[in-house]
C-alpha positions as a Python dict, from the first residue, in 0.01 Angstrom:
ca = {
    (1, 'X'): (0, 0, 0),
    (2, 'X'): (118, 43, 372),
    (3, 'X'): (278, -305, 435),
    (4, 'X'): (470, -184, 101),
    (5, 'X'): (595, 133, 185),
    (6, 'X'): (668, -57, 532),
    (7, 'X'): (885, -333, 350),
    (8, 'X'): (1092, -51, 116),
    (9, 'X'): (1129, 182, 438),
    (10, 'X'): (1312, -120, 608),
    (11, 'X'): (1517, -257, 308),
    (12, 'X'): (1629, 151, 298),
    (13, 'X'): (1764, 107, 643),
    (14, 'X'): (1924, -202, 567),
    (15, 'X'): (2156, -92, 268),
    (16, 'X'): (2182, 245, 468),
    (17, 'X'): (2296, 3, 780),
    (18, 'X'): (2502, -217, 534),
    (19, 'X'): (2697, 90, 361),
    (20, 'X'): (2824, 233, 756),
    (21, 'X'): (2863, -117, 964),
    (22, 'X'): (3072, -198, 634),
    (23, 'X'): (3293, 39, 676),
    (24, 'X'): (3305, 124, 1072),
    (25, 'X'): (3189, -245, 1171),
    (26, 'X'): (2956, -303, 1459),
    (27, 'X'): (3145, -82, 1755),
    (28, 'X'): (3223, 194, 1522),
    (29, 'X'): (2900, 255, 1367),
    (30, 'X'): (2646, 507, 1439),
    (31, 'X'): (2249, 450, 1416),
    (32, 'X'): (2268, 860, 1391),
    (33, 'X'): (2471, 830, 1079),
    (34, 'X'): (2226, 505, 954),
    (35, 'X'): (1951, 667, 976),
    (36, 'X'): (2044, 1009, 855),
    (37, 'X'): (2154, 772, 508),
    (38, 'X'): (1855, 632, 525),
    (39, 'X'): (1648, 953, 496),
    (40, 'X'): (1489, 834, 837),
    (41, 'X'): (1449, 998, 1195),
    (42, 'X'): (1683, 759, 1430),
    (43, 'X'): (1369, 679, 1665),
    (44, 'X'): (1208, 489, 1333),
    (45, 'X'): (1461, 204, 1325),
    (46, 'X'): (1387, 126, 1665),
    (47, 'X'): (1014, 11, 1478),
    (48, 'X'): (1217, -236, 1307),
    (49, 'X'): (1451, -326, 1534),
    (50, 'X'): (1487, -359, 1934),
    (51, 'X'): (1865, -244, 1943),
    (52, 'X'): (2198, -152, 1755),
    (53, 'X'): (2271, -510, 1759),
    (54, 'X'): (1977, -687, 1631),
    (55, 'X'): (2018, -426, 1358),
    (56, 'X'): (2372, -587, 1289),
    (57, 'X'): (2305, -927, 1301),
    (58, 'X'): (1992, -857, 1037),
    (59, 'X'): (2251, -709, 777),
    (60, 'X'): (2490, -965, 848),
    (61, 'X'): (2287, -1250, 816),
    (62, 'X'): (2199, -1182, 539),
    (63, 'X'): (2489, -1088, 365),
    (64, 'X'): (2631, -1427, 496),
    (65, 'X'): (2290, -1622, 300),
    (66, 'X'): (2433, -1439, -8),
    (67, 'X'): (2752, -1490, 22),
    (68, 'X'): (2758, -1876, 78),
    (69, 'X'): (2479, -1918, -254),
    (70, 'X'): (2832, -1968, -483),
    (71, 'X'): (2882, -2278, -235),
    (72, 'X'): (2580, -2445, -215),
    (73, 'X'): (2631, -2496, -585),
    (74, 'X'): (2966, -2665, -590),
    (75, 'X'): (2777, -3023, -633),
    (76, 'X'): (2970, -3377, -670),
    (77, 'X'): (2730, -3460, -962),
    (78, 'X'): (2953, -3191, -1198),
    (79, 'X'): (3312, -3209, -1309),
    (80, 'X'): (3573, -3102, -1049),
    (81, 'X'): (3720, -2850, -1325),
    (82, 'X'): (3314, -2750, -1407),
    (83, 'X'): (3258, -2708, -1068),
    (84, 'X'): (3544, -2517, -955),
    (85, 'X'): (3582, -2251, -1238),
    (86, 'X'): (3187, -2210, -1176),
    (87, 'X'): (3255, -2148, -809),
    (88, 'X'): (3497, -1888, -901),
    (89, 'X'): (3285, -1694, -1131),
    (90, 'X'): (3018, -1690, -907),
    (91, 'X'): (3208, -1603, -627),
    (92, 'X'): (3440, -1337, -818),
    (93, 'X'): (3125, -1156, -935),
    (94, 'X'): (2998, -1188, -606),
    (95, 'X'): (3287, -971, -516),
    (96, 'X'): (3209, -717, -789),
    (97, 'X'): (2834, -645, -729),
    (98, 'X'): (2841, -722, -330),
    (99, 'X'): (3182, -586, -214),
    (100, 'X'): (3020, -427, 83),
    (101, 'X'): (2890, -734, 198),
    (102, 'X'): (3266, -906, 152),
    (103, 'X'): (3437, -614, 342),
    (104, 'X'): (3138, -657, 651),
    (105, 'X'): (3177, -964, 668),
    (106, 'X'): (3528, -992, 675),
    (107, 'X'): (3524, -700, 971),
    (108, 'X'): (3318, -927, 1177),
    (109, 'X'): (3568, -1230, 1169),
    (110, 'X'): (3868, -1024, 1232),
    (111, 'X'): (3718, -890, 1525),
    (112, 'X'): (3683, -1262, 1666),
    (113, 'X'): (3314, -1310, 1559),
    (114, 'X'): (3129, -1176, 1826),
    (115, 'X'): (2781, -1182, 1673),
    (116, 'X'): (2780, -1512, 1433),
    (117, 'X'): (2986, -1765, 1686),
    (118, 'X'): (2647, -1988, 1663),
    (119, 'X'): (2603, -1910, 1268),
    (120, 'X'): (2978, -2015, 1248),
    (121, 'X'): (3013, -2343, 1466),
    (122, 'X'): (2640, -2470, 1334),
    (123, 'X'): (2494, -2402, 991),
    (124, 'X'): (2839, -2296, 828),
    (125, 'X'): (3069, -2558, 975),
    (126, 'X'): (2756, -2805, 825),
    (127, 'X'): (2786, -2662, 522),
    (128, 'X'): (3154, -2637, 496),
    (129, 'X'): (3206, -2980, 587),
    (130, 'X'): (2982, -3110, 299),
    (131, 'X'): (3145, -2952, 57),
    (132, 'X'): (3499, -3029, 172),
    (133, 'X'): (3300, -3401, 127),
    (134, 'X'): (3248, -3311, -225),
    (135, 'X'): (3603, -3245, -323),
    (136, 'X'): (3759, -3553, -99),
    (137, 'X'): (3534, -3782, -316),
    (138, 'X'): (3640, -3639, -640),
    (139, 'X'): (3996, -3755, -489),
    (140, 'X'): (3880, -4086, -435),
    (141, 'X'): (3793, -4087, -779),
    (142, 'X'): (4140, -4004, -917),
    (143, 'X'): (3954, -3653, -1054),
    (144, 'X'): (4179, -3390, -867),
    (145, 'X'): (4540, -3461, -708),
    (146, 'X'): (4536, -3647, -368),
    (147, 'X'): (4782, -3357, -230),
    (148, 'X'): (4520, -3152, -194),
    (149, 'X'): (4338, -3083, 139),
    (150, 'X'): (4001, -3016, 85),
    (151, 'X'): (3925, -2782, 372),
    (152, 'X'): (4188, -2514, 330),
    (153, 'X'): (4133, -2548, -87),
    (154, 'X'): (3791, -2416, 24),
    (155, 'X'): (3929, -2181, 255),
    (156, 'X'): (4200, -2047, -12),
    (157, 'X'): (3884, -2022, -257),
    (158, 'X'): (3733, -1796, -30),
    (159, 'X'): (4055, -1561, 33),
    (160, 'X'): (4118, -1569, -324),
    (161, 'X'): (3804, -1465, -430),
    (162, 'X'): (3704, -1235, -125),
    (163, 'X'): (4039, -1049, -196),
    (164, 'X'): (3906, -849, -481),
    (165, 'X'): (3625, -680, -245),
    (166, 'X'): (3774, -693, 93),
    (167, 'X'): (4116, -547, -65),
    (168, 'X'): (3977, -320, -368),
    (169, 'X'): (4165, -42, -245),
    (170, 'X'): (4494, -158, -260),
    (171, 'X'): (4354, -324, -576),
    (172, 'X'): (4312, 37, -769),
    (173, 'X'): (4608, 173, -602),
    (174, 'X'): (4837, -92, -809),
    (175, 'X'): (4691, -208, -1086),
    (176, 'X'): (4456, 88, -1131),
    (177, 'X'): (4186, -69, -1139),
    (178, 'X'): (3880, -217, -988),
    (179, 'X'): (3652, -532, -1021),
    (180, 'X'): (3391, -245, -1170),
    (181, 'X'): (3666, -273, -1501),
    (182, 'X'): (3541, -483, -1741),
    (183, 'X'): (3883, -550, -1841),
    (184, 'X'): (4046, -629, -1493),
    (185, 'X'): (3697, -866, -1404),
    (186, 'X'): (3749, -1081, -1736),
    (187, 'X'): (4123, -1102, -1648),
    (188, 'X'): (4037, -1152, -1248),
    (189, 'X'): (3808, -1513, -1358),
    (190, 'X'): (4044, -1613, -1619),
    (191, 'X'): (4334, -1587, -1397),
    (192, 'X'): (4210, -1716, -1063),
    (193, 'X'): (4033, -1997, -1269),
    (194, 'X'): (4397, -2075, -1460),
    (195, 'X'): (4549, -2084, -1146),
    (196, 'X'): (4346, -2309, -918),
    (197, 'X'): (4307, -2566, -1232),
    (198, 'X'): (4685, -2571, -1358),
    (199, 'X'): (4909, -2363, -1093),
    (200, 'X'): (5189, -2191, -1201),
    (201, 'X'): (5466, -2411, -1338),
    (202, 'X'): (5418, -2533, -1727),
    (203, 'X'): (5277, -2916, -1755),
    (204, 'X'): (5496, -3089, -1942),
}
């Protein structure tokens, strides 16, 4: 009964820490303000965690383990156009339920990285690298056009996608609307999906 009060004490102070490093990032958040959200006295985190940073590099890392799930399921055994439009969804609706986790992250890597250089150059680059494998041998197979580079198609997937949460203010402010629409998340999928598959111009 203790070791479960323990375990939903800490996963309190981790969406309280996710909700004020996503919006202040690492140098501009507070451990008063975290732990006041968290309904905890400040002197209780440091139970969980040695320091401020350690703290940080919890929430991030695992925001970063949900955040790349979408990827590890774009597999060369599907259809490039199966894949892809699966990728989207996934990722789009990541965007929608997560966008907290989308606007952290995306903090972190405009400040240069500082916490996740090792996450980025190791694991991730791995990762990335297989999958840009995936799509090169789908050219190789005639499946998707040969103009395409594979790394920065994954890279626009990502700013494509990540757009919707990391920009859902400026989002609302034009269109009125958020990813929390039904509406504008049906027509967010069936556009982005449209437009990686076809583009813009009319096939003839």
């Amino acid at each position: 009964m203790e070791q479960k009060k323990s375990t939903q004490k800490r996963q309190q102070l981790l969406a309280a820490a996710l909700d004020v490093f996503s919006l202040y990032g690492f140098n501009g958040a507070s451990l008063d303000e975290i732990a006041q959200l968290a309904e905890m006295h400040k002197s209780n985190i440091f139970y969980y965690y040695e320091n401020k940073e350690a703290l940080y590099i919890e929430v991030l890392t695992s925001v970063m383990q949900k955040w790349l799930i979408p990827l590890h399921e774009l597999k060369a055994e599907l259809e490039p156009a199966e894949a892809i439009s699966l990728y989207l969804m996934q990722k789009i609706e990541v965007s929608r339920t997560q966008p907290k986790a989308s606007k952290l992250y995306a903090l972190e890597i405009i400040q240069g990285a500082p916490h996740i250089h090792a996450i980025l150059k190791g694991p991730l680059k791995k990762l990335f690298k297989r999958k840009a494998k995936v799509i090169f041998n789908w050219q190789e197979q005639g499946k998707i056009s040969a103009q395409i580079d594979p790394e920065l198609l994954l890279i626009n997937l990502w700013g494509i996608t990540q757009n919707y949460a990391d920009f859902s203010t400026q989002i609302e402010f034009l269109v009125g609307k958020t990813l929390r629409n039904r509406n504008l998340y049906q027509r967010s999928i069936e556009h982005t999906v449209h437009l990686i598959l076809y583009g813009m111009v009319p096939r003839t």
